[in-house]
N, C-alpha and C positions, 0 to 999 in steps of 0.2 A: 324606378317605376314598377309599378305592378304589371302582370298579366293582364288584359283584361277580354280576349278571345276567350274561345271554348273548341275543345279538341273537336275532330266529323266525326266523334260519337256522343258530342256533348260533354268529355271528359273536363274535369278541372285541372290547370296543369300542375305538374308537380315542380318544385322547386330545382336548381342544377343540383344544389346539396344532395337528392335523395341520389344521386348515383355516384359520390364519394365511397372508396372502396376502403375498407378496413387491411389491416398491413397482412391477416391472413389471405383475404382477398387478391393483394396482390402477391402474395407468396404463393400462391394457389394458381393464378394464372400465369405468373413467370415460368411455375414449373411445365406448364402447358404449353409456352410458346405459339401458340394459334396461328393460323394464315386468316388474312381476310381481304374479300375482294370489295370493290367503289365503284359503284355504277353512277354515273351523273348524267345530268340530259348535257349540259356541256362541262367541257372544261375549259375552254378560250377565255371564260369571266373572269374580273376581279373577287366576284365571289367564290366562284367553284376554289380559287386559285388559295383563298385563304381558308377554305373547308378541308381540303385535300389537305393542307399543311397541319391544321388543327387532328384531322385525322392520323397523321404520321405522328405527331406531337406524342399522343396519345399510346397509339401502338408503340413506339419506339420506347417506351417510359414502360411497357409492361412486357418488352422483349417478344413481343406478338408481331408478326410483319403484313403489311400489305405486298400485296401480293402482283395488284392486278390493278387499274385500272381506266374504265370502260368512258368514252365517250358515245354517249348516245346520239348526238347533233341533234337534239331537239326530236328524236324519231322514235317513234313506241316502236316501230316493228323492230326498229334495230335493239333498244331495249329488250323487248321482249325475247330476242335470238342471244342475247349474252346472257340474260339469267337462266334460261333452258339449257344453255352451254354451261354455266358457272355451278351450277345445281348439280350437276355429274360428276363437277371435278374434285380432287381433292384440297377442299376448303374449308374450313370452318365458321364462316360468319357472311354474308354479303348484308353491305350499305349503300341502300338504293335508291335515289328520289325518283318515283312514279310519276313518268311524262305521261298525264292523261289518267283517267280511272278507269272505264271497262276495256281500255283496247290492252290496256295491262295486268289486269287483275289476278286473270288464269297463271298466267308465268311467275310471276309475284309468289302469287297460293302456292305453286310447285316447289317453291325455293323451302319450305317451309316443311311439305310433305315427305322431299326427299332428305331431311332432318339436316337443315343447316338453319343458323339463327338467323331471322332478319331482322332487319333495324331500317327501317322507313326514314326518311328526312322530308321536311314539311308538307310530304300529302300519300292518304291512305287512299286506294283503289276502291273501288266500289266494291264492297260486299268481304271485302278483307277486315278482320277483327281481333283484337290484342288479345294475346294469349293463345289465338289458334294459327292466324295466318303469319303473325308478327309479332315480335317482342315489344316494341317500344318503337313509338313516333317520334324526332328529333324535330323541334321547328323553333323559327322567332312567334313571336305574339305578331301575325300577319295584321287581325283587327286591330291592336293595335296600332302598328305602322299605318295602317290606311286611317284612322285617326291622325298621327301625329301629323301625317304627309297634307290633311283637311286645316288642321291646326296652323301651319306653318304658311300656308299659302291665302287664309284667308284675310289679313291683311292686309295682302296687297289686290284685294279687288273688290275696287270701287262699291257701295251700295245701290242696290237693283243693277247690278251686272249679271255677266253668263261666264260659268266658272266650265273648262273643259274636263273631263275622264277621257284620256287614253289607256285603254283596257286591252286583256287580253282576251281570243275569242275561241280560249280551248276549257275546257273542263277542270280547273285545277284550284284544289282547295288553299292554296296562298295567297295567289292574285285574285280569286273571289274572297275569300274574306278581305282583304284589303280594298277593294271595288265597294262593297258591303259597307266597311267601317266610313270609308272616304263619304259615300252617299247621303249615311245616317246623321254624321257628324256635319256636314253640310245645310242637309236639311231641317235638323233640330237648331242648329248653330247662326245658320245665314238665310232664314225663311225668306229673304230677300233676292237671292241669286237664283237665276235658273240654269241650269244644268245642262249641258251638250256633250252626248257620246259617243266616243269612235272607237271600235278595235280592229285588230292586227292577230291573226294568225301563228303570224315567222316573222321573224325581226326583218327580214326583207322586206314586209309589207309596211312597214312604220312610217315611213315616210310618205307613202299612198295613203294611210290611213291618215295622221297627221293633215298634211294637204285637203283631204278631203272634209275635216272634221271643220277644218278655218275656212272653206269654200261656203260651207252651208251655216256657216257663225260668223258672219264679219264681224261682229260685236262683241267676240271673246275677248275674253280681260284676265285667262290666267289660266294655266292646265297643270294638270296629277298625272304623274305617267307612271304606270307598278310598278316596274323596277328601272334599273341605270341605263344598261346597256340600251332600250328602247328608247329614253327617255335624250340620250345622245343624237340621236337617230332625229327623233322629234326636234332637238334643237336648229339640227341641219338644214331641216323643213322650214322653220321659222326664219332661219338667217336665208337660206335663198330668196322668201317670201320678204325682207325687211320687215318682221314681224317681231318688236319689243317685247313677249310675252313673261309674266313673272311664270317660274315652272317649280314643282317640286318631285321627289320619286323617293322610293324607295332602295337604299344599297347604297353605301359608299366607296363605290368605286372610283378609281383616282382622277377618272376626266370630270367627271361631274361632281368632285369637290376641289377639283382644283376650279373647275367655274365657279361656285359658292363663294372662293374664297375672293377671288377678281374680282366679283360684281358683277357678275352676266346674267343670265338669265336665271338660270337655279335658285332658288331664295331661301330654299331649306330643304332639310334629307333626313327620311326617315330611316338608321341606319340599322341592320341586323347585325348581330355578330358570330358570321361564318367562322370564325377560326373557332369560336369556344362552341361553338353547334359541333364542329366535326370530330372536336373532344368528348364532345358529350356523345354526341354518337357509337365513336369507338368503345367509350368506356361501358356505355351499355351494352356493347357488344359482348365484352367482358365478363361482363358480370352474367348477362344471360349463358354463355358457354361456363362458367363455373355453379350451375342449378341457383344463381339468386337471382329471379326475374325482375328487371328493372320496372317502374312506371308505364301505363300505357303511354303517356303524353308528358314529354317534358318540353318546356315554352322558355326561351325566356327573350326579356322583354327589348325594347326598341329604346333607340337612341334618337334624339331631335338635335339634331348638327342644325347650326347656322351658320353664320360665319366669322361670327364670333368665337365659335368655342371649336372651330372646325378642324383645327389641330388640336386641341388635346381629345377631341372625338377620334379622329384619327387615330389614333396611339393605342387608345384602348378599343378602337376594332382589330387592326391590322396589329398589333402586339409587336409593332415596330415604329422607327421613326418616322414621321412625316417626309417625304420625298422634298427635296428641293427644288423644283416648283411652285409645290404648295406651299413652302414656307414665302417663297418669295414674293408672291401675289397677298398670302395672307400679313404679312409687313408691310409691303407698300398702301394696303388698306384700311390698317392697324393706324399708321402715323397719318394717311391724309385722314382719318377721324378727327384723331388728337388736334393735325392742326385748326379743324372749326372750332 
């Protein structure tokens, strides 16, 4: 699949290829050996869980180490007290995904002033710009995904129905672009559905939000939830409610493709892939700390899992086997097909 998002400066994205390193390249950075430190808003995700891995993949492959890292719990302040602290020490690189744009900005900028490289992962701060505040943006095609996640959901609701958005209600250029794409592609796509939207804050609040969004829609016929871990959350809400809703999100995480693969609720997942994001990340890092500046914006693109193809999706997210679960549900689903 292509790109088809636009970087928060409007950049076009560059391909993984452009950050392929030549063998001097890596003979250049091997002899460096670098530190580098991982800021994340969590690490408890199935996501964070396979970026972090992608990221070591990567360093360990150019004798560079991580060094450090940072759970943010979803908190800019605390974010912003580890890069202030990380920006002092003796580091060479920090990779930071920015909870939020101005309550982070400043600290961000600093990382950059006190001459250490940054490398962003799928959202730039307000007023931060490639080249001066940061090297290079790592992210999936979020438009994208909020497409595919429109795409995969719109057949299972009915015509002149109310299709739900469960949204998030903080400032961040992934889950808005993907809110953005889901909308457009709705509206150009099923002029016929009207549209009902809820957001959530903190993942605490998801099931308040959820609850609330089916209070004031009994006629809802199908929800998009931006990513996984909320999107669990939201199912929770539905089953205490006895509420059949078809659902789809963004991330494949392993609860909610082992649901895909059973036939519950989930009906399709728009997947990123965090393990070769965190490659690609580090390697920019790389490359920016040996004078070749990487791409402002490198994207690449989304995965449309069903449940049909939900293990060999798996495999080339997670760059591992399908867990035994998910194979078992997706066999037992596989043959009662065959047998109709």
């Amino acid at each position: 699949m292509l790109v088809v998002g636009l970087g928060p400066h409007g950049e076009y994205a560059a391909p993984l290829q452009r950050l392929r390193m030549t063998a001097a390249d890596a003979e250049a950075v091997r002899a460096r050996q670098f530190n580098v430190a991982l800021v994340l808003h969590t690490t408890a995700s199935d996501w964070a869980r396979q970026h972090v891995a992608g990221v070591v993949a990567q360093l360990g492959g150019c004798q560079s180490s991580l060094v450090e890292i940072v759970d943010c719990a979803f908190s800019s302040e605390a974010q912003a007290s580890a890069l202030r602290r990380l920006a002092h020490e003796g580091i060479d690189a920090i990779i930071s995904l920015p909870i939020g744009n101005e309550a982070v900005a400043e600290p961000h900028s600093e990382v950059a002033q006190l001459g250490k490289k940054l490398i962003l992962v799928d959202n730039a701060p307000t007023g931060l710009l490639p080249g001066r505040d940061y090297e290079c943006l790592v992210s999936a095609d979020n438009f994208g995904l909020g497409t595919i996640g429109a795409q995969l959901l719109s057949p299972h609701i009915a015509n002149g129905g109310t299709v739900g958005l469960l949204g998030y209600d903080v400032d961040f250029f992934a889950t808005n672009q993907r809110e953005i794409a889901f909308r457009k592609w709705m509206g150009s796509e099923r002029p016929d559905l009207t549209m009902a939207v809820s957001k959530f804050r903190s993942l605490e609040l998801v099931e308040e939000a959820a609850h609330q969004l089916c209070d004031r829609t009994p006629d809802l016929g199908g929800l998009y939830v931006v990513w996984d871990e909320p999107a669990i959350r939201a199912l929770a809400a539905l089953t205490l409610r006895r509420l059949e809703l078809p659902v789809t999100t963004t991330d494949l995480g392993n609860r909610v493709a082992v649901d895909l693969a059973r036939g519950g609720f989930v009906k399709g997942i728009a997947a990123q892939k965090p393990y070769d994001q965190g490659m690609a990340a580090a390697a920019a890092a790389m490359l920016a700390l040996i004078g070749k500046p990487p791409p402002p914006w490198i994207a690449l693109p989304g995965v449309a899992v069903t449940a049909r193809n939900v293990v060999a999706s798996y495999q080339a997210v997670w760059h591992s086997a399908a867990p035994k679960e998910l194979l078992r549900h997706w066999r037992a689903a596989t043959a009662s097909q065959e047998e109709r």
